[in-house]
N, C-alpha and C positions, 0 to 999 in steps of 0.2 A: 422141333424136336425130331430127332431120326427113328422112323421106323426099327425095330427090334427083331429079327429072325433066329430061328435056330431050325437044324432040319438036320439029320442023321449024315448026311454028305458034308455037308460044310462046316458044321456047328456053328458056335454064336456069331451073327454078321450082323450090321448095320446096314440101312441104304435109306433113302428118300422116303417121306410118310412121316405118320405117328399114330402106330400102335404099334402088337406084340403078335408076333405069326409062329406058331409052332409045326410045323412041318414034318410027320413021319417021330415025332416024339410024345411024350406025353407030360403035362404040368401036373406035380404033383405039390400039394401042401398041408402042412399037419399044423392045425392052430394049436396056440400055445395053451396049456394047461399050470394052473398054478397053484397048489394046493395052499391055501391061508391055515393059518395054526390057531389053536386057542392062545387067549391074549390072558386067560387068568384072571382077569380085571375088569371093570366098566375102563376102558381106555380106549385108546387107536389100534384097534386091532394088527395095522401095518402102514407105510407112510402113505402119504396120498398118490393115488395112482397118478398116472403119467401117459401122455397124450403117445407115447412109444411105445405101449401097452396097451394100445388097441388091439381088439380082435382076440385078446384072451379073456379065458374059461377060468374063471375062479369057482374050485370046491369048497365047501363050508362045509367044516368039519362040528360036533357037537362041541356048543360053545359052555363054561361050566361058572361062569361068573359074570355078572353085572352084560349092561348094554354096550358092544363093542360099536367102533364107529369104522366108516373110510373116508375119507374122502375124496371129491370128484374132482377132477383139473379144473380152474377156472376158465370160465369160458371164453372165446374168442375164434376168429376168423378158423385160425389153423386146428381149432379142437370138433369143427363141425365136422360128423362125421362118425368120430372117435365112438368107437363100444364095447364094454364088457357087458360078459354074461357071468351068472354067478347058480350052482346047482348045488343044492343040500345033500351031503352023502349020509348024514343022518339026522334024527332030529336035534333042531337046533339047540334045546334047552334056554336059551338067552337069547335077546335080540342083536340083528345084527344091522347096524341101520349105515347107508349108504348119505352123503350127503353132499350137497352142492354146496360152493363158497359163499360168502356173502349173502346178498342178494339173488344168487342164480337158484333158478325155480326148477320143479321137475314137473312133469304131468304126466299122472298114473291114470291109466284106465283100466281096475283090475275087477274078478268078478266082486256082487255084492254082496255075497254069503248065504244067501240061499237056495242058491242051484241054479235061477234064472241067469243067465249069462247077457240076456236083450236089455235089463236094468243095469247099466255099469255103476260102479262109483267111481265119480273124478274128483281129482286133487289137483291144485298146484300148491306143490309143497315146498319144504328147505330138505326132505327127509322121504326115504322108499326102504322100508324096511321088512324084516325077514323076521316075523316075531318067534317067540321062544317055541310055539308048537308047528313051525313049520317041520313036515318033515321029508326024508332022504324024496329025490324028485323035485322037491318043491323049485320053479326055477323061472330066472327072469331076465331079461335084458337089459343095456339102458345106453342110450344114444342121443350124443350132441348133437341138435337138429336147429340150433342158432345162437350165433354172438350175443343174442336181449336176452340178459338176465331173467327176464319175466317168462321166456320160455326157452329156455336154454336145455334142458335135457329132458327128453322122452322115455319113458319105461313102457317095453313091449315084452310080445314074446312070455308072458306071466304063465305061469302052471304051479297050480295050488295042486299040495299032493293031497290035500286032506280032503275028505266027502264032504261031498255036496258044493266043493268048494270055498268055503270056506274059513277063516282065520288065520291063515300063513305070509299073510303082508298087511302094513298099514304104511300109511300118508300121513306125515305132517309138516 
């Protein structure tokens, strides 16, 4: 694969190598933001995300009916990697539960509701959800970290907005 340049004199060249050399310019990126709608319904909140929508910021708007779902690409070689994050801009009122296909597992390690943060609770679940008293803040990750179903996606990055920590996510 050929090295990549760009530099203020030449702009974009190629030559021998493999990386990406920025010279007298600067890389700028603005990850994607996507705001989700209420679904009205215990339903699909929107289709199943897509391994090409990595790296976007989903907001959670206040949800006004039943439990909405998403779901998570199924897993494989080329989805290792892939992550959304997902941030409450107000309380959620409804849950909003994330989920992997099949058999693919998630493993949560979020706090376990009374402040201590050294006692976690783990899960490997089918489910990482966002319950109805999460609120604006509340926010959390989730990252394909292998092709085996049994530990196919990772939830990090967790921020309970509520005291003490907690009540604003479960595992199933």
């Amino acid at each position: 694969m050929p090295k990549i340049n760009y530099s203020t004199t030449k702009g974009l060249y190629q030559e021998s190598g493999s990386h990406i050399a920025l010279t007298g310019g600067k890389l700028s990126y603005r990850r994607p933001v996507v705001a989700l709608t209420d679904a009205a319904a215990a339903s699909a909140n929107r289709g199943a995300l897509k391994v090409t929508e990595s790296g976007t910021l989903f907001t959670v708007p206040a949800l006004t009916s039943g439990t909405q779902t998403i779901d998570l690409p199924a897993t494989s070689s080329t989805a290792i990697g892939t992550t959304y994050s997902f941030v409450c801009l107000a309380t959620t009122g409804q849950i909003l539960s994330i989920t992997g296909g099949g058999s693919d597992k998630i493993i949560a390690c979020f706090p376990k509701g009374d402040g201590d943060n050294t006692a976690i609770a783990q899960a490997y679940a089918t489910s990482f959800s966002l319950t109805a008293a999460a609120v604006i803040g509340s926010s959390f990750s989730i990252t394909c970290v292998s092709a085996t179903a049994g530990t196919a996606w990772l939830v990090h990055d967790v921020v309970d907005g509520l005291a003490a920590n907690t009540g604003s996510f479960t595992a199933a």
